[in-house]
Steps between C-alpha positions, in 0.01 A plus 500: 500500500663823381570788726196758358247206576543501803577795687200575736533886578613797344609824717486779259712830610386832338845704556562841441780738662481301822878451520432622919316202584523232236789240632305485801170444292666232266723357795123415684372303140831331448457350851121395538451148602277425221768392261291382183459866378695748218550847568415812229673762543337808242712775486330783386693769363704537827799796481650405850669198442211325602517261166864433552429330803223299375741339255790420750232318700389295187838373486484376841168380523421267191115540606497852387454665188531904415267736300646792379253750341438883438322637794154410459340479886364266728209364361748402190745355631304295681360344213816435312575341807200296440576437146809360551420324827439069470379468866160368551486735803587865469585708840629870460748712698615842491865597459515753832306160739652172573286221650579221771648183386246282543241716381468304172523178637167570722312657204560169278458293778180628541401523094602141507308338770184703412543505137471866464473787246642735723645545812571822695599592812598854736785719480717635729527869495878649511589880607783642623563171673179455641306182419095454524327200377163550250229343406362773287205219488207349702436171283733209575489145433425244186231620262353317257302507216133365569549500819611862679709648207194771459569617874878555386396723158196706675755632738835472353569927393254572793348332799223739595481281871866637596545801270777401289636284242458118506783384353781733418645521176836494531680241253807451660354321835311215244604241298193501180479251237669608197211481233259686733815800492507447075138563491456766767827739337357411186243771547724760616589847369849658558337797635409418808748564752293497864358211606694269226476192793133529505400522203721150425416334807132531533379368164748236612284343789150526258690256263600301789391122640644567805692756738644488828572768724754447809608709793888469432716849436798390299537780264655775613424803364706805475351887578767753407505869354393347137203345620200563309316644751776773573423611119128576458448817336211640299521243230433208737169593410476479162695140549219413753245574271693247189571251745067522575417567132701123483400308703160583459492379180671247598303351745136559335541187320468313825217358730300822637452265831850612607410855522816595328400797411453604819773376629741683253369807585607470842760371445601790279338660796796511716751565231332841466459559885925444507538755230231764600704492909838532330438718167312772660450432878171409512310223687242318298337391773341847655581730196194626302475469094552861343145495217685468193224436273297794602805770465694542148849435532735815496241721562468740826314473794422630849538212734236559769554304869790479711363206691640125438332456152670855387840416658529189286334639136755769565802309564432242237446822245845667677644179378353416135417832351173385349412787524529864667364595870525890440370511858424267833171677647337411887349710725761307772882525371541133733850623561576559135642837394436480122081476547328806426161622639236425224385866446837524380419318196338751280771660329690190398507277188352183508296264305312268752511445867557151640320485839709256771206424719405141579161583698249567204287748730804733525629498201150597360530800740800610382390438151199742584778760691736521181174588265418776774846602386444532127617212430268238241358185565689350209831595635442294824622149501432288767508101475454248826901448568603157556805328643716419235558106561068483491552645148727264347236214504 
């Protein structure tokens, strides 16, 4: 029986300028227990020397094999990774992480015994030293197709019970059948680049027979200064909204008994929350939707209410410019030096005037106080606010 016949697992590596940490993330493959394995190392594009040390390890290691290729991301080199891989198991990890040595040997152990599709387990979190298991899950266990697989893929992007994801996405804490990985990176598109693990591994488990979830933390994964989540900026967003836009379409083909609709949206949910707290400051949780659809964009307005529904439409206008607050108007300044009286108001140029007022009564009082001022009916605006994570869904 030749050699590509029967190699069991392949450990794909997508590399690029990881020079820092990569001996110590190859040294940790090299040395896994689980000996029936080859090892991908996919260079991609790396300037750092990062590639040159990928080929002195082939040379010691006759399990691994090198990918060179023009910098192309993640998602790609995963797949050439894929492409070239002969395993009939597939596990993942990233070039700055390095995992325990047995970590494979429990993950096949366990595919083995309970014939899975896919096996995943926890991770252990790494910064500045400091170590903390996670689950980033509530479902563990075997599940199985006609018998409690449907629990598994109701819940699996979000378990309404406990308020967060079933299973976590992560590849690199899984070992996943090759063919399901063909067919689920067969759909997709290069630009996506947030939320590449999800949209992989979750049409992953809706192909699958079986999938078994265990409390074991044998990846370790690295937090440092390049860390996603020390980079969101403005166009997080937009990749938030492709990454939804995909796996929407995605995931319509599926059984509507799984609610995966719903559960992408909160799941997408919480990527937004992360963004809104670090992009602009504010907390999705008590912060009040500015009415977009009732105010043209760029125009200007007097913003009327200094109260909690004011302070956040004015901070999230501060912040995106939709459009122009030539004035913030209360009878009460609540501390805040730039609000002007409302009589005040006459002699300035404005278009509309948004009302901040989440009691309906009063805000039809001072709708009735501004006409006493001159001002028209039409140039009031006043919609019920609502608390932004109520208007997502």
């Amino acid at each position: 029986m030749d050699n590509e016949s029967v190699v069991k697992l392949s450990v794909i590596v997508p590399i690029y300028n990881s020079k820092k940490y990569l001996n110590q993330c190859i040294d940790s493959i090299i040395k896994q227990h689980y000996s029936n394995m080859e090892i991908i190392l996919v260079d991609d594009g790396s300037t750092d020397g990062s590639g040159e040390i990928c080929d002195l390890y082939k040379k010691l290691d006759q399990r691994i094999q090198v990918i060179h290729q023009v910098n192309k991301g993640c998602i790609c080199s995963r797949l050439s990774g894929l492409q070239h891989s002969k395993g009939k198991y597939i596990g993942f990890v990233d070039s700055d992480d390095w995992i325990d040595a047995d970590m494979y040997k429990v993950l096949m152990t366990v595919a083995d015994e309970k014939k899975c599709d896919i096996v995943s387990m926890g991770y252990t979190i790494v910064c500045q030293d400091v170590e903390s298991e996670e689950d980033d899950a509530t479902l563990f266990g075997l599940f199985e197709k006609e018998r409690n697989l449907d629990i598994l893929l109701s819940n699996m992007m979000y378990d309404a019970q406990e308020n967060k994801r079933g299973v976590h996405p992560s590849l690199c804490s899984k070992v996943i059948k090759r063919e399901l990985l063909l067919k689920s990176f067969s759909g997709i598109v290069e630009r996506i680049n947030l939320g590449e693990d999800a949209a992989v591994f979750y049409p992953c488990c809706l192909e699958a027979e079986r999938i078994c979830i265990i409390k074991e933390y044998k990846y370790y994964y690295r937090i440092h200064m390049d860390s996603m989540c020390r980079n969101l900026n403005i166009n997080t967003f937009s990749n938030i909204y492709d990454f939804y836009l995909f796996m929407k379409k995605r995931l319509v083909i599926y059984s509507r008994n799984y609610g995966l609709l719903k559960q992408l949206k909160m799941y997408v949910w919480e990527f937004l929350k992360l963004s809104l707290n670090q992009v602009f400051n504010i907390d999705s949780e008590s912060t009040f939707l500015f009415p977009y659809d009732i105010v043209d964009k760029g125009s200007d307005i007097i913003l009327y209410g200094a109260g909690k529904v004011g302070r956040t439409y004015y901070e999230q206008i501060k912040n995106n410019h939709y459009c122009n607050i030539v004035a913030w108007v209360d009878k009460n300044k609540n501390g805040w030096e730039n609000i002007i009286a409302p009589n005040q108001i006459n002699n300035l140029a404005f278009s509309k005037v948004v009302v901040a007022i989440m009691n309906e009564k009063i805000a039809n009082e001072v709708i009735r106080e501004l006409i006493l001022l001159g001002l028209k009916k039409e140039m009031i605006l006043w919609k019920k606010p609502q608390i932004l994570s109520a208007c997502v869904f």
